[in-house]
C-alpha positions, 0 to 999 in steps of 0.5 A, a space after each residue: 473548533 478552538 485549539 487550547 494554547 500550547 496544545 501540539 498542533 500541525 498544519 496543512 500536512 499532505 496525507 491519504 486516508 487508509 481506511 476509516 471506521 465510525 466512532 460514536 454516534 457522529 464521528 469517525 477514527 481515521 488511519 491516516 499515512 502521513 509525509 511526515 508523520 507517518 501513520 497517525 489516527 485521527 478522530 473526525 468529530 462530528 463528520 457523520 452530521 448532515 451538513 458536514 463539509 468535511 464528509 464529502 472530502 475525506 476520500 480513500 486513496 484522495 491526496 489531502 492537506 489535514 490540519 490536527 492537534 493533540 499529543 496523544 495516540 489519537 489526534 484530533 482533525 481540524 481542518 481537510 482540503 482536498 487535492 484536485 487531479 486524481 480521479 477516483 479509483 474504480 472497479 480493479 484499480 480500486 481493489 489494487 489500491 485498497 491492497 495496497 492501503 491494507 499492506 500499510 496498515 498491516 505492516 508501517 508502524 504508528 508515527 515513524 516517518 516514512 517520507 520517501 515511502 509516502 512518495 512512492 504510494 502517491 505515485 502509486 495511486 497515481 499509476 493506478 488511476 492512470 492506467 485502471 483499463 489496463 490490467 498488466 500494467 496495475 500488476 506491475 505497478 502494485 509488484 514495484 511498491 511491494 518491493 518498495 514498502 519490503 525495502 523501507 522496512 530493512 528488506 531489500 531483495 537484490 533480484 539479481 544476486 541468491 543471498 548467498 551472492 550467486 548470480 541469478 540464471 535466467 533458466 533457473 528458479 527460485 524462491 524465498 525463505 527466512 533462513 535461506 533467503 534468495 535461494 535457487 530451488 529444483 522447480 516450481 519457483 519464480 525463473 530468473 528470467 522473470 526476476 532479472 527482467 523485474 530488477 531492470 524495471 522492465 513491465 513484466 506481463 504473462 507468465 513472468 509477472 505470475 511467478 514475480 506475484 508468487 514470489 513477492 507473496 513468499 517474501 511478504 509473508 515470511 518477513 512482514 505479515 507473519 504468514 496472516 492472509 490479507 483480506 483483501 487478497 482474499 476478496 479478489 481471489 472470491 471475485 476471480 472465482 465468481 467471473 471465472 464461470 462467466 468467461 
């Protein structure tokens, strides 16, 4: 594909597809989440053709080295290397990813640079790759990159202190609100235990890591989402229920 001269270009840029969509009869548009372009959209010309090399590289959740050009909203792919190392996500481990890919594009704006974001997400992918047998562990590691995209976009929640800068007690609970913030509530919230121990890093599991995803959602919802359900949340909530029966 010949690039015109002094046409805006980028070269081997380390990205991940968050999710792709056909276009025409033989292309694809690609939402692509950039190191150091952010969220960008791509247009694939060509890849749907049989006998395109590059339609067995653009793979969800797969680091890549992309090649493009253009100035306008929508760029054109040039070039795609794939990254070898991390195997491809399965069964539960590939439904946490696809939330998480949702959450991107549901919540990063289109070409604001968000190189430490991009790191975290690749650690992600990595940790769900690594651990996909284990089930606590893809919970926890999805709650840490909730708190990281929350924090990326000015909302950074200091689990140990209320908003209005009360400690938070270990046998107290708590929830979430736009114009309360942190807040200690009567009951049915998140216990500070759980809270304290997910500040200190520690891999919360049980009951502990139910309240965090419980609370996690409130804030999500109040600040990023405007309360609009995910569908990917929607779709692992249906499988739950239809394996439900069969344990």
């Amino acid at each position: 594909m010949k690039v015109p001269r002094g046409t805006p270009r980028v070269n081997q840029q380390p990205a991940f597809i968050l999710h792709q969509y056909p276009y025409r009869e033989t292309s694809r548009l690609l939402d692509v989440f950039s190191r150091d372009h952010g969220r960008i959209t791509l247009v694939a010309r060509g890849v749907q053709r049989h006998g395109s090399q590059l339609r067995g590289v653009l793979l969800g959740h797969q680091p890549l080295l992309l090649d493009w050009f253009g100035g306008g909203e929508v760029k054109t792919l040039h070039a795609a290397h794939w990254q070898p190392g991390i195997p491809q996500l399965r069964e539960v481990a590939l439904l946490c990813g696809l939330y998480a890919n949702e959450l991107l594009q549901r919540i990063l704006p289109r070409e604001i640079q968000a190189s430490l974001l991009f790191a975290e997400y690749f650690q992600l992918v990595k940790c769900l790759a690594r651990n996909a047998g284990n089930p606590a562990m893809l919970e926890f590691a999805l709650r840490q990159f909730e708190g990281q995209l929350l924090a990326s976009q000015g909302v950074a929640i200091d689990w140990r202190n209320t908003a209005e800068g009360a400690p938070v007690s270990p046998d107290c609970f708590y929830a979430f609100s736009v114009d309360r913030g942190l807040h200690e509530t009567p009951s049915e919230g998140a216990r500070g235990q759980a809270l304290l121990a997910f500040a200190d890093g520690q891999a919360v599991q049980g009951w502990q890591m139910q309240e965090m995803k419980r609370l996690m959602r409130q804030v999500l919802s109040a600040t990023l989402l405007d309360s609009q359900p995910l569908q990917t949340r929607n779709l692992m909530q249906e499988i739950q229920r239809m394996v439900q029966p069969l344990a």
